[in-house]
C-alpha positions in Angstrom: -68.2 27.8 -43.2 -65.6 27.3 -46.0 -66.3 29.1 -49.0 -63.3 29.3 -50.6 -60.3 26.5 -51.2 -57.1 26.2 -53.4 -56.2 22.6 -55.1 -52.5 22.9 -55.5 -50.5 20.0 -57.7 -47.0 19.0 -57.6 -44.7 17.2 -59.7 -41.8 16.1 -57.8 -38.2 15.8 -59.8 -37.3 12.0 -60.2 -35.4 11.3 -57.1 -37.2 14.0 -55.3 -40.4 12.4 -54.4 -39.2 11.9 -49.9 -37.9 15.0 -50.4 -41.4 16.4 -51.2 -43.2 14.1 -49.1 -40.7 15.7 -46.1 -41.7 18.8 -47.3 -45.0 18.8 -47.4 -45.0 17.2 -43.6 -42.7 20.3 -42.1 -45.3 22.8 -43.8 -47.8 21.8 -41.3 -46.7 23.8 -38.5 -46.3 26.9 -40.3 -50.3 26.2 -41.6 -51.5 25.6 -37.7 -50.4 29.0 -37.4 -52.9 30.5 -39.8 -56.3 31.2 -37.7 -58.0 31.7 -41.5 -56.6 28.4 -43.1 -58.8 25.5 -42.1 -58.4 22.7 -43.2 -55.5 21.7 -44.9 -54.5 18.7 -46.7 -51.3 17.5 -47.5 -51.7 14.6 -50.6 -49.8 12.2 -52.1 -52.1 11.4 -55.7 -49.3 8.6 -56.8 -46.0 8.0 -57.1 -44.3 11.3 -57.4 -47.4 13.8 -58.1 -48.7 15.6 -54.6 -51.0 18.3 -53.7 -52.2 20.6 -51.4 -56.0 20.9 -50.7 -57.0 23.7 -47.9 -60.1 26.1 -47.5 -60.8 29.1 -46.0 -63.9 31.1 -44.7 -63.6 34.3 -47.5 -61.5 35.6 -50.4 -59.0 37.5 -47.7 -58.2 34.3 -46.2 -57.0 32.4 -48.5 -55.1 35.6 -50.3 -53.4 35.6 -46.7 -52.6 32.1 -46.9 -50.6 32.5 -50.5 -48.8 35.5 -49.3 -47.9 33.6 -46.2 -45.2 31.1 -45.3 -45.9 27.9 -47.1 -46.0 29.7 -50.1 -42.9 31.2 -50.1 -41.1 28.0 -49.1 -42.8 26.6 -52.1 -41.7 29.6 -54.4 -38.4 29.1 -52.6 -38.0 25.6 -53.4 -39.8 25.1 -56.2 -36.5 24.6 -58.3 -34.8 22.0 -56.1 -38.4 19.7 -55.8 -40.7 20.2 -58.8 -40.3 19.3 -62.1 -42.5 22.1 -62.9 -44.0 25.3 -61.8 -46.9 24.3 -59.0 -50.7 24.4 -60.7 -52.3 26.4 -58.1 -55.9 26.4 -58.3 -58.4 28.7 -56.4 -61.7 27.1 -56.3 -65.4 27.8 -54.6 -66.6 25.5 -52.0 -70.1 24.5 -52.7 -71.0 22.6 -49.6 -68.7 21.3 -46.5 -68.5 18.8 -43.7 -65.8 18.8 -40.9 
């Protein structure tokens, strides 16, 4: 079972809202390749505000998961996409179905 998640939120730059979208669909490769990281959402909330919704089974999952490669391609292009800083949440699951 899940019992820990992060709710990330993103802002896209005017102009940059495909190049987010593009983004966000190349990440999921490098998440299939986290055993820990299940599931994962990619989310478009409306017109140029995204997010990122994934859970994980304990607390050294999801650390793993932050450390790992999507979040260094977001730290990495953070600049160039977002008009500001990502809102990375880390939240409790209370209950799950899959």
């Amino acid at each position: 079972m899940a019992t820990k998640a992060l709710l990330v939120t993103l802002e896209a730059k005017p102009g940059q809202e495909e190049a987010v979208e593009e983004f966000l669909r190349s990440a999921l490769p490098l998440v299939e390749a986290e055993p820990g990281t299940y599931p994962w959402f990619a989310v478009r909330f409306g017109s140029t505000t995204f997010g990122i919704i994934d859970a994980f089974p304990d607390e050294a999952a999801r650390d793993t998961h932050l450390g790992g490669a999507v979040g260094q391609a977001l730290r990495e292009r953070s600049d160039e996409l977002f008009a500001s800083a990502p809102e990375v949440r880390a939240i409790d699951v209370l209950a799950e179905k899959l």
